[in-house]
Each structure stands twice: as structure tokens, then as C-alpha cells.
N, C-alpha and C positions, 0 to 999 in steps of 0.2 A: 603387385607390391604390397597392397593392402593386405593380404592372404599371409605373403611372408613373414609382417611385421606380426601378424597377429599371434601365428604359429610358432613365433620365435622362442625357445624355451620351454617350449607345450607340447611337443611330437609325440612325447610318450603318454602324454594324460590318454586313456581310453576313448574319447567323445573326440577329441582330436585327432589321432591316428586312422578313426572310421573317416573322417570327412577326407581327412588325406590319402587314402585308396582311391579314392574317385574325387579329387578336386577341382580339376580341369572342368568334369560336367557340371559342377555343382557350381563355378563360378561364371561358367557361360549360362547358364538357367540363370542363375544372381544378375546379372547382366544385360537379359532379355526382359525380365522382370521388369527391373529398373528405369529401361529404355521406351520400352511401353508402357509404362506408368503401371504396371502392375502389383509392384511390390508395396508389402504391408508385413511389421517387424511382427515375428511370432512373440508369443505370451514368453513372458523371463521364468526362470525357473530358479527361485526362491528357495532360500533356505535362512534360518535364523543362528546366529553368532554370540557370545557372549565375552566377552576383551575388557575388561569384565562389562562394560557396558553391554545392554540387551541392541543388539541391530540388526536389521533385517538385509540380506543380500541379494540383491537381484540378478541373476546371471544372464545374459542378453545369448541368444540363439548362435552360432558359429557365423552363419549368414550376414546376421546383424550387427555382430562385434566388426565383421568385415566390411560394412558399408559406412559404419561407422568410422571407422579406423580410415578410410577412403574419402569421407568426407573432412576428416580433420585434417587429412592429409593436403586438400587443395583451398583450405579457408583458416585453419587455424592460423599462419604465419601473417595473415592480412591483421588481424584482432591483436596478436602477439606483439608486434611492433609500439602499438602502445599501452600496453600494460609496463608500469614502472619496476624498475629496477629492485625493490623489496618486496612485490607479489610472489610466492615462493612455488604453489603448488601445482603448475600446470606446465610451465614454460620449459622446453628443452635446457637443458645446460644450469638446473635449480633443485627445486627439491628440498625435504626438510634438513637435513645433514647441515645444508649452508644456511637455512633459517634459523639454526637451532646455533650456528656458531656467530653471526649476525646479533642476534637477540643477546649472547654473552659479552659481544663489544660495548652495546649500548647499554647492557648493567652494571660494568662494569665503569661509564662515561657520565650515568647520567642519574640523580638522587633519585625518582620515584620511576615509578611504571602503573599502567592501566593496562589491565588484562582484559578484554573484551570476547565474547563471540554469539552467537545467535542463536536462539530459541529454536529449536526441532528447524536447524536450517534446511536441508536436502527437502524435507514433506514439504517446507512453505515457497519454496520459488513458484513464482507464479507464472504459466507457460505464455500468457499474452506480452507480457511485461519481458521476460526473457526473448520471445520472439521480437520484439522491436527491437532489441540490442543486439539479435542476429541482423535485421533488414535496415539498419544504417547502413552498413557497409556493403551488404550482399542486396543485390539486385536482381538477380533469375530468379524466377518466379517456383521452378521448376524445383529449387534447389530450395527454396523457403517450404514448399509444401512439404517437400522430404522432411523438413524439420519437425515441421510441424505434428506429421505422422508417427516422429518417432517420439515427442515430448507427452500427445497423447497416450501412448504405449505405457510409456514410463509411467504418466499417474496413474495407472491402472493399476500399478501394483500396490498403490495404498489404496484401494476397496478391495480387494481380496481378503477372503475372512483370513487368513495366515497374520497379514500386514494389521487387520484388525485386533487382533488378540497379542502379537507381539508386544506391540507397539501401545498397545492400551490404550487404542483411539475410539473406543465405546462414548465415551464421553466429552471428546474433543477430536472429533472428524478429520480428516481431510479434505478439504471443499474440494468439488469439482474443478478439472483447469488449475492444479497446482500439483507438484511435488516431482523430482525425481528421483529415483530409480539408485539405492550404492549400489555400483555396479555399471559398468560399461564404461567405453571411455568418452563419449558425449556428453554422460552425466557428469564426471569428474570432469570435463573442459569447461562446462558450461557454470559448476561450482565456482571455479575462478571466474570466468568471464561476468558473471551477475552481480559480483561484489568491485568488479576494473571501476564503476563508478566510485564508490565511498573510497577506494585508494586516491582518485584524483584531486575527491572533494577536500579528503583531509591535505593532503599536499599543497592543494593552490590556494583553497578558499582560508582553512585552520592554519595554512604554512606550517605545519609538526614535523619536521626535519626526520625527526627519531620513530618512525612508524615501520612497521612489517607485517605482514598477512599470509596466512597459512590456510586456504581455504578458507574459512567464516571464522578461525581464531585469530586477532588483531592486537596490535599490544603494541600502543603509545608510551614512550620516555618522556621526560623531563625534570628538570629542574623548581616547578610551580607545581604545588598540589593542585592548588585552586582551577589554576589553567588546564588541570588537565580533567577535572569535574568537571569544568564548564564545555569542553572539549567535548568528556564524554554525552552532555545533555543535547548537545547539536546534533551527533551523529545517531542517538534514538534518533529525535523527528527526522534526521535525512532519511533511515533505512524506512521509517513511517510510510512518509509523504511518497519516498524516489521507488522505494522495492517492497510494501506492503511486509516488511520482517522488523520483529521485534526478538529484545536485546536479551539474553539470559541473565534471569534476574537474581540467580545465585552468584555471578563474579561481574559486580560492576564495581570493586573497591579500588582505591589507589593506593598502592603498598611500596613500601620503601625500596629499593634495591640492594640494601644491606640484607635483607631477609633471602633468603632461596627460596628458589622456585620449581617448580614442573613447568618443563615445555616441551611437547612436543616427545613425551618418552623419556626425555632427559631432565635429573637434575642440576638447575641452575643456580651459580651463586659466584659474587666477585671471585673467589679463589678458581674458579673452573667449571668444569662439566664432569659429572658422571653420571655411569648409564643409569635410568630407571627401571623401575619393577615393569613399565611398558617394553621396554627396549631389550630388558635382557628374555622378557616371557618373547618376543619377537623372535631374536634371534634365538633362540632354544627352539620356535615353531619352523621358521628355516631348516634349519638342521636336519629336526626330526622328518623334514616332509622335503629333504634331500633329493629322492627317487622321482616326486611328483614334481618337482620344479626342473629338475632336466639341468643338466653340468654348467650350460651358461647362465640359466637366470641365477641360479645357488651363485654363481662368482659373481656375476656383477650384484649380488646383495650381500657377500660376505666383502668385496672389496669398498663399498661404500661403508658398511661397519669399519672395514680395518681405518680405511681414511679419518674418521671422529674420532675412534678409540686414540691412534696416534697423533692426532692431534690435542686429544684434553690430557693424553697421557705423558 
């Protein structure tokens, strides 16, 4: 099943159609592997992006994407159950389309807004600290070291001189035992999952009604400046103290919601949505790379565009 969901929309990519010749062997070996404690994720293979942001992409082995994809498959729904209703980035049946229509309700509701999110987020999670927020819930022992193995993997790729010179960490490292990996999909679940705490905190402890999160971007409403500066000075020291991550210190302002915004690829503002220079360079990369993405994922990413476009239109 795991194999399927991976390969779904991917048959004709080159690296994908070789594994698919002989996939039967390749997932009984994956299998024997795994059963015997044998298996260890091979080295990702990297390359660098520019959106225009400089980032580094990891691309997890076909094997890997599929044990992956297999583990999220029998543990992701236990975690998911409570993450709240405005976590946008990880959960079946969400995604940024409804963050991004979401975030235009409450500008639209509410006088200010605080835009938040976190300093070089993915390099700083810290693999101990994210392991215990797997072993609340999960119990086999068997199935935590799998974790373990693979979060090791992942920092690996910020000591690679690649990761070193992209990322211009000459002078601000990556410490051992921290970072994952863009790329794969344990890295992307485990993004949401690491920050399901400051969702609950700001909820029950702050009670902020008007809150949403998008990965590591977060962005409180209200009606109080003040309360929302104070707001934001609490959730530094929670990310401090609870998840060793600090706050990006270029958008910690409280701005009006009469002003527009970017969110999420989209610009935002009371009168509506339209797309952004993110969202239209997107969907221009779709198009062009039509052939590589294979008939179903191109539809289900041009009928998520149509759904937005018809809706701000």
C-alpha cells in the first residue's frame, strides 16, 4: 500500500519506473530488511532550489520514501486526532488553499494580526525533543528506534559540505542531533507534529480564539495590540524553554488588517484574495513540468488552484 501511495503520479519519472520493473523483489528485500532489524535509510540525494529563497532539498531513497510513507501510514492517525482544527499543514482533508481562505475570514473579523514563524525552522528541531513527542503515544520499542534511525539520517544532511555552503552555515553550524531533512514525508509530518504543542499552548493557556498555523508560519488576530505583543513575548520563551527554537526576528510586528498581506503565495486584504508572484511562478512550474508530474498529480494541483481562483474570483 505503502509502494502505491508513493508511486502515485510518479510512474513516468525515470528513478521510478526502474524500481517499478522489479518492485515485487525490491519490497520483499525492504521487508526482510526491516523484519530483521537490518535496515538503515541510504544517504538523500540533494540538490539546491532557489523560490526565490536559497533551500536545500533532500530527496529520501525510493525504499525510504516507502517505509516512510508505511510508517505514517499506521501512526500518523493516533497524533492527528489531536492536533486542532487550524493546524493546516500536515492533516488529510487541509492544506494551505483552506489556510489561506481561513486567515482571509479573520482579516477580514478582526483589527490587527501578528505574523510570526521561526528562525531556520526544519535545521533547528531537535531529534531528542521531537523523539519524546513520538514516545508519548507510541510504545514499541522497535518502531521508536526505526525513528530514530531515520531522524539521525536526516541531520546528516546539514554536515554535508553541499548543506554547508548553501545554506551558509560556516559560521552558524548545525549542532549535532538536530535538523531535518525538506524532503520526505516524515520530515514534513514531523514539521507539524513538533509545533502540535504551541498550537495547544496558545489555545488553552493564551485562549487566542483567532490563531492558524501553517507549518512554523503562525499568525494571531485580535482586537488588542497590546495583548497581542504580550502574546507574542510568551510564545518566544515557550518555543525557548518547550522546543529549543527561536522566533524570526525580522516579522515579529503587529499590523493592522486594513493593510494587505502575503500569505501563503497569496495576496491578502479585506476586499479578497489574489494570487501572488509565489502562487502564479507555482502554478506556471506545474504546467511546464506537466510531463514529470504524470496526468493525476497535474489535476489534482490544477483543481486545487481552480477551487481558490473560484472562490476569491
Amino acid at each position: 500500500m505503502a509502494w502505491l501511495l508513493c508511486s502515485r503520479g510518479k510512474r513516468r519519472q525515470p528513478h521510478m519506473a526502474t524500481f517499478d520493473l522489479d518492485a515485487d523483489t525490491h519490497i520483499i528485500r525492504l521487508y526482510r530488511s526491516l523484519h530483521h532489524g537490518f535496515y538503515r535509510p541510504a544517504p538523500y540525494r540533494l540538490s539546491v532550489v532557489r523560490d526565490p529563497k536559497t533551500r536545500l532539498i533532500a530527496a529520501p531513497a525510493i525504499v525510504d520514501r516507502i517505509v516512510q510513507q508505511a510508517l505514517l501510514n499506521e501512526i500518523a492517525p493516533t497524533y492527528e486526532r489531536g492536533f486542532i482544527d487550524q493546524s493546516y499543514a500536515c492533516c488529510r482533508g487541509r492544506g494551505p488553499h483552506r489556510a489561506v481562505l481561513q486567515y482571509l475570514s479573520w482579516t477580514r473579523r478582526y483589527r490587527y494580526r501578528l505574523s510570526l514563524d521561526v528562525h531556520r525552522y526544519f535545521a533547528s528541531i531537535h531529534h531528542e525533543t521531537l523523539y519524546e513527542l513520538f514516545a508519548r503515544r507510541l510504545q514499541d520499542s522497535r518502531t521508536l528506534d526505526l525513528i530514530a534511525r531515520m531522524l539521525a539520517a536526516g541531520g546528516q544532511v546539514y554536515q554535508s559540505p553541499l548543506a554547508v555552503a548553501a545554506l551558509k552555515l560556516q559560521d552558524d553550524p548545525v549542532p549535532p542531533g538536530c535538523g531535518l531533512p525538506l524532503g520526505g514525508y516524515l520530515s514534513h509530518w514531523s514539521g507539524g507534529l513538533y509545533l502540535d504543542g504551541l498550537d495547544h499552548y496558545v489555545k488553552r493557556v493564551l485562549k487566542l480564539l483567532a490563531y492558524l498555523r501553517y507549518m512554523d508560519d503562525f499568525t494571531l488576530f485580535g482586537d488588542d495590540r497590546a495583548a497581542l505583543e504580550e502574546a507574542r513575548e510568551t510564545i518566544r520563551e515557550w518555543l525557548r524553554s518547550e522546543r529549543r527554537l527561536e522566533l524570526n526576528p525580522h516579522r515579529q510586528a503587529v499590523q493592522p488588517t486594513a493593510q494587505p498581506s502575503t500569505y501563503l503565495g497569496f495576496r491578502v486584504s479585506q476586499a479578497g484574495l489574489l494570487p501572488g508572484p509565489k502562487a502564479k511562478r507555482r502554478l506556471r512550474q506545474r504546467l511546464h513540468n506537466a510531463d514529470t508530474l504524470g496526468p493525476d498529480r497535474l489535476a489534482r494541483s490544477l483543481r486545487a488552484y481552480r477551487g481558490v481562483l473560484l472562490t476569491i474570483g
